[in-house]
LUMSELUM-277685 format. One record per residue (C-alpha): residue in three letters; x, y, z. Coordinates in steps of 0.05 Angstrom, whole numbers, plus 5000, padded with zeros to 4 digits. Each point is the difference from the previous one (the first is absolute). Layout:
BEGIN
AlaXYZ;...
***
This chain:
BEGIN
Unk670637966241;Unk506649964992;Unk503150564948;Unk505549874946;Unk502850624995;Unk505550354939;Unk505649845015;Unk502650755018;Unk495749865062;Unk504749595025;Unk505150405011;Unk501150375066;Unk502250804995;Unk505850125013;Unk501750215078;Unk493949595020;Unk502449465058;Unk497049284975;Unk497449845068;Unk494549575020;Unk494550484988;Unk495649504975;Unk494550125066;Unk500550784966;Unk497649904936;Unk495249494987;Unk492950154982;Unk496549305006;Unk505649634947;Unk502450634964;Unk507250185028;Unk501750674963;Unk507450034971;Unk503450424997;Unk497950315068;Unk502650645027;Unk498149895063;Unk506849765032;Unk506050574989;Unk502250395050;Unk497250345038;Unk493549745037;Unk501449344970;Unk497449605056;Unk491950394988;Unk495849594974;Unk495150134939;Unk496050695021;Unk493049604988;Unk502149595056;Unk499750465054;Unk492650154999;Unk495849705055;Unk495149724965;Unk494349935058;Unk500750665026;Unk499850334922;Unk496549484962;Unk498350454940;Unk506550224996;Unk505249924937;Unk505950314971;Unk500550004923;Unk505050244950;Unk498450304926;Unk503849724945;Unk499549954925;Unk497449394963;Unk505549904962;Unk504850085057;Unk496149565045;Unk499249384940;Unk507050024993;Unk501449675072;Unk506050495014;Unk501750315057;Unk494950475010;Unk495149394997;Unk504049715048;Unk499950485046;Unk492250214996;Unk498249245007;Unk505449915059;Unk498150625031;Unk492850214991;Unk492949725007;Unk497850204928;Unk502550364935;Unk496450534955;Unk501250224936;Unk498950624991;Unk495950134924;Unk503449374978;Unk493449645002;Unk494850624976;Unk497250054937;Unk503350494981;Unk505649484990;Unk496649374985;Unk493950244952;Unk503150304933;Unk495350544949;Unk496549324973;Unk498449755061;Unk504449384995;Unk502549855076;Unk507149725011;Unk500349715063;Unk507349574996;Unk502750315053;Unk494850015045;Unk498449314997;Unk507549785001;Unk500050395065;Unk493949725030;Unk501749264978;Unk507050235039;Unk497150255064;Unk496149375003;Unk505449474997;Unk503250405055;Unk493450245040;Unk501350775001;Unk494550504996;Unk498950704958;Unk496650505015;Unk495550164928;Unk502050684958;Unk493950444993;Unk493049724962;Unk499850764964;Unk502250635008;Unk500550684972;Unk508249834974;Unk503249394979;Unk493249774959;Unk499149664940;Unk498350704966;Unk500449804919;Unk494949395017;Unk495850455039;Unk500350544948;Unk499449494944;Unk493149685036;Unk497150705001;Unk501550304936;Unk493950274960;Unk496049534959;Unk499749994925;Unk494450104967;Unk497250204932;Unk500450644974;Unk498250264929;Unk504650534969;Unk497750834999;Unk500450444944;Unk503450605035;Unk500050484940;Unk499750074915;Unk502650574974;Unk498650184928;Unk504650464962;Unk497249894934;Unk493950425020;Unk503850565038;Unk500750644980;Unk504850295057;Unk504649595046;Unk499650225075;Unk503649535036;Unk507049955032;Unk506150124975;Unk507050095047;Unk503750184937;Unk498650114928;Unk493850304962;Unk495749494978;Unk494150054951;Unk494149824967;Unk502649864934;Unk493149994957;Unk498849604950;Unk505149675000;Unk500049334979;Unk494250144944;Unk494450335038;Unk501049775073;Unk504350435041;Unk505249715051;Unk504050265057;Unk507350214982;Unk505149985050;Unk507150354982;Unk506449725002;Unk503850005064;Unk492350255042;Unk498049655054;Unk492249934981;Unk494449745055;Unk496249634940;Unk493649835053;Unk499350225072;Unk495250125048;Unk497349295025;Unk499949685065;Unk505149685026;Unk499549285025;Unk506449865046;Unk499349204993;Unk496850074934;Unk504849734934;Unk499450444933;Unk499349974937;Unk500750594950;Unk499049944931;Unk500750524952;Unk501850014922;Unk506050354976;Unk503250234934;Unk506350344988;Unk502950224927;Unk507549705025;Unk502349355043;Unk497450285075;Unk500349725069;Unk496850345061;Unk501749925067;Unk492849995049;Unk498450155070;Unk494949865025;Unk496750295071;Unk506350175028;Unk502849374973;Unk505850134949;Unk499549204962;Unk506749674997;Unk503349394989;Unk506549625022;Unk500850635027;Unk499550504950;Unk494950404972;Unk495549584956;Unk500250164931;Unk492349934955;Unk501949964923;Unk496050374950;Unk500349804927;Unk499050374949;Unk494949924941;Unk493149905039;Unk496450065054;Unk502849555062;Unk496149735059;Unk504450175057;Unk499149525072;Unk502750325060;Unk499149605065;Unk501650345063;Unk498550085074;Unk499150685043;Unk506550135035;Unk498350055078;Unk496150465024;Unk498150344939;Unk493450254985;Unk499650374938;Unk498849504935;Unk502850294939;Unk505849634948;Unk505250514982;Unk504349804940;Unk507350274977;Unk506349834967;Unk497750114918;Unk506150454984;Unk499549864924;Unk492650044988;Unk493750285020;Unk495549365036;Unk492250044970;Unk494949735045;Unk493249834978;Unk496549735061;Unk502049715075;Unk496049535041;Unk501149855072;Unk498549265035;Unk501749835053;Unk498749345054;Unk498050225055;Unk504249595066;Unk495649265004;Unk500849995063;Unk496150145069;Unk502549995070;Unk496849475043;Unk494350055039;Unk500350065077;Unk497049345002;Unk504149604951;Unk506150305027;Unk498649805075;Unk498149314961;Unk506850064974;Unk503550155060;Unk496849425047;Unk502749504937;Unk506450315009;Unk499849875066;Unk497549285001;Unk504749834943;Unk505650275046;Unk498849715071;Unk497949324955;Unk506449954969;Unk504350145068;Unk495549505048;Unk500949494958;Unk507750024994;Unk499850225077;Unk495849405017;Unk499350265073;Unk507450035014;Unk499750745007;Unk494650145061;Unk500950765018;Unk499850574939;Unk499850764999;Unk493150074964;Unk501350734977;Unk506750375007;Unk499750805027;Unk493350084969;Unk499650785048;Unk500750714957;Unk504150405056;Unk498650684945;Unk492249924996;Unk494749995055;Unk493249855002;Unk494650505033;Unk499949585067;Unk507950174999;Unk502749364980;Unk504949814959;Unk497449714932;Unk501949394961;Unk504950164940;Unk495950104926;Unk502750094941;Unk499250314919;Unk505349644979;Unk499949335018;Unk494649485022;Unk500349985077;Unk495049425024;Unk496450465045;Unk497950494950;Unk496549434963;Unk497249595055;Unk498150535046;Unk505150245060;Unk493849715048;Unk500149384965;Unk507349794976;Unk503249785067;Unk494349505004;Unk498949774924;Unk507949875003;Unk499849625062;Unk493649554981;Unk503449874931;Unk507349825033;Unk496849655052;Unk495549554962;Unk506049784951;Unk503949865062;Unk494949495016;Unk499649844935;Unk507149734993;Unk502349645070;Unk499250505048;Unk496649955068;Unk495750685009;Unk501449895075;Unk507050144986;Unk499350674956;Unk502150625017;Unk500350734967;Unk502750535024;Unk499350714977;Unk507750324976;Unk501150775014;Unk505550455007;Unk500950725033;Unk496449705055;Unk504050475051;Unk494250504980;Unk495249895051;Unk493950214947;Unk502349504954;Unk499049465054;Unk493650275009;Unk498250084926;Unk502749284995;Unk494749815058;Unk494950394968;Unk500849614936;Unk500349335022;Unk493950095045;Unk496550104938;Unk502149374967;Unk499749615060;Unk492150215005;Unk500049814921;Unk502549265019;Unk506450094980;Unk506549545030;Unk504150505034;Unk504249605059;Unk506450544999;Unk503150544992;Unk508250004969;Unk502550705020;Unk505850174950;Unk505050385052;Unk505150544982;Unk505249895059;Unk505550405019;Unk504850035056;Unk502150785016;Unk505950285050;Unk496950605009;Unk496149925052;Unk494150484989;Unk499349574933;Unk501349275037;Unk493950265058;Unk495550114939;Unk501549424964;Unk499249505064;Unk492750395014;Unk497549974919;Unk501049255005;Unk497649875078;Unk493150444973;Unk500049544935;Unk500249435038;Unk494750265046;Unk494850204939;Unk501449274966;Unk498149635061;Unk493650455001;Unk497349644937;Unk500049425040;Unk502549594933;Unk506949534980;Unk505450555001;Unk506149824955;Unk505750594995;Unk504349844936;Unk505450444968;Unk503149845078;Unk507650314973;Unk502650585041;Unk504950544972;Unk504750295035;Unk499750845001;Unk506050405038;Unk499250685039;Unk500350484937;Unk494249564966;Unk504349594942;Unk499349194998;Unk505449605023;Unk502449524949;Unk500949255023;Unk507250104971;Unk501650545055;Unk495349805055;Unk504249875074;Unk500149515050;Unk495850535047;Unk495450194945;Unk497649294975;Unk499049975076;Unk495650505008;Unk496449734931;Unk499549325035;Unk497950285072;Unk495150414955;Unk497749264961;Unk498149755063;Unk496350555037;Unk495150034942;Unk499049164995;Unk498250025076;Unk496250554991;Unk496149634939;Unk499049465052;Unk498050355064;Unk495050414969;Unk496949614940;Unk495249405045;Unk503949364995;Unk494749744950;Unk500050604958;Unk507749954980;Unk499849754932;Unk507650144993;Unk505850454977;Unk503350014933;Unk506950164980;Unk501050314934;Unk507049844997;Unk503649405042;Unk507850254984;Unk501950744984;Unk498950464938;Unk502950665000;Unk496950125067;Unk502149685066;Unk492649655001;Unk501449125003;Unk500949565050;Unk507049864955;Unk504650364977;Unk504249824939;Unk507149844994;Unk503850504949;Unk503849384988;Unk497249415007;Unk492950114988;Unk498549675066;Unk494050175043;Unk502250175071;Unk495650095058;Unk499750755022;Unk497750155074;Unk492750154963;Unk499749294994;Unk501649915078;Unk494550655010;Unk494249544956;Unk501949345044;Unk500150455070;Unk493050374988;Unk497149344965;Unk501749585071;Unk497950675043;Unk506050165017;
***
């Protein structure tokens, strides 16, 4: 299992002290390089991993998000997640949202480079979310459930006669148009004055999908063009207004194709633009194609959904083949705005794009998606003895979304669905006002007391706490003290003993940072050297290793 890696691998940071650290940073054969585990200080720590005692907590696992990209190029992120942490995520690297493009076509290079990656050197992932409501492959979904063509004749909207009309009553917005009889021998036609804008037929329904076609015969005593609009829909081409010839001499057949503008519903064809002769019109016909299409049926698209779905967990079990054992089946599925009459929380629905659970059935999706993922799992290497899913949700801190959350997967537990979990998405801060810092320490001691009454796998992910002063504003990692990354660490491992005390031992399905070194905010384990780039140890690192042991 031995890995060649680039050759940028190879190289130590500067600042870090090229010590034996080789009993730090194996995993099986793997030793990660660079490794930012040994500059000062708490260079003599070893990986945080380490630290857990294993029979006392034997559910128990640390894991640390990264990109795909970041992770496949074996850098030093990768080096530290691997060094550091029982398992890596990846946030929606691995959805379909990212893999599955409008065709359907799935690209999973990176995902399998990854996987054939973490087997050489015997890590583990934990699997981004089946589906969700975000990060989904919406122009497949879209595209699998567009109406269906079908045959359609065309509709004779209107004919309009002028030859026979003694009076014209129609519409015009500027100009006094006539019936000029007997014109062209004994028929009479319509005339419309120079520089009029003329309606030369109105008054038929409008089909908004439907495409047009107007035909009416013109004949003008000089060279003409008109300009038409049609339904609210002046005609125009590279941009400018589109210009119909007329020529003179005899009567010309004149072919105007068109489409309503949006949301107009009053048919009529005005034309305009004849500033050197009067137009004659003899007759207009209206045709039109009506839209050949028709939505879907309820059944065909819930057929069309479960393909999507099988085609989906299909493709990623068999470039998985088992490697990946734990998934989030569905990500924050919970509608915090809407309520149903027994007071809970709904699932999310939408108008505007296809949302599994308005196809399959908000009963029925939790299981059809587990049976589906489950069965490809099987399908392609995996043990079923080994699978787990867990349910992701954020906003948990709201004590009725916990219970909505319950409520919910009740139901799909009683419909046979796989639920082992639940992965509470935290939003963690540290406060020095202390009114603020009491609240904060009871919202997370009363989350961790509704999790552990579902009696399921509790994960908490998103584990990054921010650092808020006494007047409310963030504290930047830039500007953060000794004493305040301190009290951030003190505060990083109250709440992992906490997790431990009061989640059952074999319950604790883990905690999951969402960023290992600093951002903006004060939340890693590292910080990062303005310098030299190095990752140092901050005393958040000692805080994970102290509460980890039970110190």
């Amino acid at each position: 299992m031995n890995k060649n890696f680039r050759n940028g691998l190879l190289i130590l940071a500067a600042g870090v002290l090229a010590v034996s650290c080789a009993e730090y940073n194996e995993t099986d054969d793997f030793k990660a390089q660079p490794d930012p585990s040994f500059v000062e200080p708490y260079k003599d720590l070893a990986p945080v991993k380490s630290y857990i005692d294993r029979n006392a907590h034997p559910n128990m696992t640390i894991g640390a998000t990264l990109r795909a990209t970041d992770f496949n190029r074996q850098e030093l992120a990768h080096a530290a997640a691997i060094t550091n942490f029982d398992n890596v995520t990846f946030g929606t690297s691995l959805m379909s949202g990212t893999i599955v493009n409008a065709k359907g076509v799935m690209n999973f290079l990176d995902m399998n480079d990854l996987l054939d990656h973490v087997d050489e050197i015997g890590a583990d992932v934990y699997g981004s979310p089946i589906v969700a409501n975000a990060n989904q492959a919406d122009d497949w979904l879209k595209t699998l459930t567009a109406p269906i063509e079908i045959p359609v004749d065309p509709i004779e909207d209107m004919f309009v006669d002028y030859t026979t009309m003694e009076e014209f009553t129609g519409t015009a917005v500027s100009g006094k148009p006539r019936i000029e009889k007997n014109y062209d021998g004994d028929e009479n036609a319509l005339r419309c004055p120079t520089r009029g804008k003329v309606y030369i037929v109105e008054g038929f329904d409008v089909d908004p999908l439907g495409e047009y076609t107007v035909t009416f015969y013109a004949k003008v005593d000089k060279d003409e063009s008109v300009i038409c609009t049609f339904c609210d829909n002046k005609i125009q081409e590279n941009g400018n207004d589109k210009k119909f010839p007329i020529k003179t001499g005899k009567w010309q057949k004149m072919v105007i194709e068109a489409t309503p503008a949006e949301g107009a519903t009053y048919g009529y064809l005005m034309i305009e633009g004849n500033f050197n002769s009067a137009v004659y019109i003899k007759n207009v016909s209206v045709i039109h194609n009506p839209d050949n299409h028709r939505p879907q049926t309820e059944k065909e698209q819930n057929d069309t959904i479960i393909y999507a779905l099988n085609s989906w967990c299909d493709g990623m079990m068999k470039i998985n083949k088992g490697r990946i054992k734990t998934f989030d089946l569905i990500d924050e599925p919970l509608d915090s705005k809407t309520t149903l009459e027994n007071g809970m929380y709904d699932l999310k629905h939408s108008t505007e794009k296809i949302f599994w659970q308005d196809i399959l059935g908000s009963e029925n999706y939790a299981p059809a998606v587990s049976r589906v993922a489950s069965e490809a799992f099987a399908r392609y290497e995996g043990n079923p003895a080994e699978l787990k899913f867990f349910i992701g949700e954020s906003g948990l801190d709201d004590p009725k979304k916990v219970e909505s959350l319950k409520y919910w997967i009740n139901i799909w537990d009683a419909n046979g669905a796989k639920i082992d979990g639940i992965n509470a998405k935290l939003n963690l801060f540290y406060s020095e006002d202390e009114a603020t810092q009491v609240a904060n320490v009871a919202n997370f001691e009363a989350l961790l007391a509704n999790l552990a009454s579902t009696g399921k796998l509790i994960r908490l992910s998103n584990f990054d706490i921010k650092y808020q002063d006494a007047t409310g504003a963030f504290v930047t990692a830039e500007n953060i003290t000794t004493d305040q990354r301190q009290r951030l660490a003190d505060y990083y491992g109250f709440l992992i003993k906490s997790y431990m005390s009061v989640i059952p031992s074999d319950k604790q399905a883990g905690l999951c940072k969402s960023n290992m070194a600093d951002t903006s905010d004060p939340v890693g384990l590292w910080s990062i050297d303005k310098d030299s780039k190095d990752w140092v140890r901050t005393a958040t690192y000692k805080a994970w290793c102290d509460a980890l042991s039970g110190k």
